[in-house]
N, C-alpha and C positions, 0 to 999 in steps of 0.2 A: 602430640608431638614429643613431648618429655617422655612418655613410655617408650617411645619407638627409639631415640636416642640411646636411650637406658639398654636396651635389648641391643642393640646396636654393639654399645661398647661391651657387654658381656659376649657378645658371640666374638666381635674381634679379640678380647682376652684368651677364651678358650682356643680360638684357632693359635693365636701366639705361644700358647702354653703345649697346646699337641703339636705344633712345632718345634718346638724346647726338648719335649721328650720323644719326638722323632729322631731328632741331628743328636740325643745322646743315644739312642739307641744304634746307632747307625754306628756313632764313633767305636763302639763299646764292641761291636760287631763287626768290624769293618776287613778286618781278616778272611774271616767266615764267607762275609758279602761278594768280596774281590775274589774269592776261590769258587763259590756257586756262578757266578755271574761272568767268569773267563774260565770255571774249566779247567785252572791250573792246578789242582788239586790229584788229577790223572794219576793213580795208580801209589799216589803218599801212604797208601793204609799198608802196604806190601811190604813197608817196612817193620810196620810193629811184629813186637815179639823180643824173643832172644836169640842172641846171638855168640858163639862161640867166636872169638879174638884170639890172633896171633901177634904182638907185638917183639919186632925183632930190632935188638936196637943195632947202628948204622954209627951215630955219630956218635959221640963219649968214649968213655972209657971202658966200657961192659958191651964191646963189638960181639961178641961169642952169647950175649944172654939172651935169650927170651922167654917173654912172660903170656901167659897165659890166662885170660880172665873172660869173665859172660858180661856178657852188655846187653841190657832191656830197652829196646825201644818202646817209651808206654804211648806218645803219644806223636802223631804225625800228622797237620793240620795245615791243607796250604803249602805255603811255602817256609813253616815252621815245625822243626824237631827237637825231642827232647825224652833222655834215657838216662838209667843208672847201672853202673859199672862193676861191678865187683872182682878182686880179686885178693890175693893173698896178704896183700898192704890194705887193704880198706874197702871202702864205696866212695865213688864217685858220682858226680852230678854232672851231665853232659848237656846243653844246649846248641839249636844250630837252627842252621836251612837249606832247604832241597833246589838246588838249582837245576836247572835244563832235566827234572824229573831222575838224573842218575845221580848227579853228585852232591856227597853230603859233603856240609862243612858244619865239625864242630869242635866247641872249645869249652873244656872243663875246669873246674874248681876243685882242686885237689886237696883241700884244706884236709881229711881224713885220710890222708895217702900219707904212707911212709915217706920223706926224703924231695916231696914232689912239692911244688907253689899250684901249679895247674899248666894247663899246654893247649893245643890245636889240631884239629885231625880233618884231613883232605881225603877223602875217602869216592873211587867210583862203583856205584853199580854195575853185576852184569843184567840183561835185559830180562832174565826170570826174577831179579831181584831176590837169589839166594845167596849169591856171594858177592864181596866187594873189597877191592885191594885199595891202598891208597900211602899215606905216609902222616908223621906224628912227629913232634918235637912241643917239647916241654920244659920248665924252667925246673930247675933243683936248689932246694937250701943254700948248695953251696959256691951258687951264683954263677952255675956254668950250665949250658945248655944240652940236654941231649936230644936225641930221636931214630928215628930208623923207619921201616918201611911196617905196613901192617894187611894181616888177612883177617877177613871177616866171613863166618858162614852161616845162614840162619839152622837154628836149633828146629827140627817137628816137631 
């Protein structure tokens, strides 16, 4: 009877502890899990790459500028994105998410940008997923806000 107790409580243990490290595994995965298992994943990789940017600004003071920079999409997972920026002020660091499979939303940390705090970019795909228009507004130093509208085209 005491051995059989004994065995008892070690197997209940181990099944307690592989369910320990099932529910972290799961947490840990759970992105991943939720894009294999709904599918919602459809067509996110059509993003990566580079991409040539037009940003034209709209609102501030610099109506007539626009700037021109490459944007890397390195990594498109689910319903989460994430690229870096470059252009003649710095690099940037972009995060976001793919909504209804066309539209990106993301917002950057501009701490390496000339003049800039960071900002927000609303951006739609078209259905080949080479280009995509959308709009930007961003904070500056000098506590006044710009933005303006923006083109995106993927780089071959």
């Amino acid at each position: 009877m005491q051995g059989e107790t004994g065995v008892i409580t070690i197997t209940a243990a181990f099944i307690g502890l592989a369910g320990v490290i099932i529910g972290a595994l799961l947490k840990l995965f759970s992105d991943e899990l939720k894009v294999f298992l709904t599918g919602k994943s459809k067509g996110s990789r059509d993003f990566l790459g580079q991409w040539k940017c037009a940003w034209a600004y709209v609102d501030g003071g610099n109506a007539s500028k626009e700037l021109l920079d490459v944007v890397e999409i390195k990594k498109a997972a689910g319903d989460k994105i994430f690229a870096t920026g470059t252009n003649v002020n710095g690099v940037y660091e972009m995060a976001g998410s793919i909504k209804n499979n066309d539209i990106i939303l993301f917002s950057y940390s501009a701490e390496k940008l000339f003049n800039s705090l960071g900002g927000v970019v609303i951006l739609v795909a078209n259905k080949r997923r080479t280009k995509m228009q959308g709009h930007w507004h961003e904070y500056v130093d000098d506590g006044t806000f710009v933005g303006g509208t923006t083109t995106w085209e993927k780089c071959q």
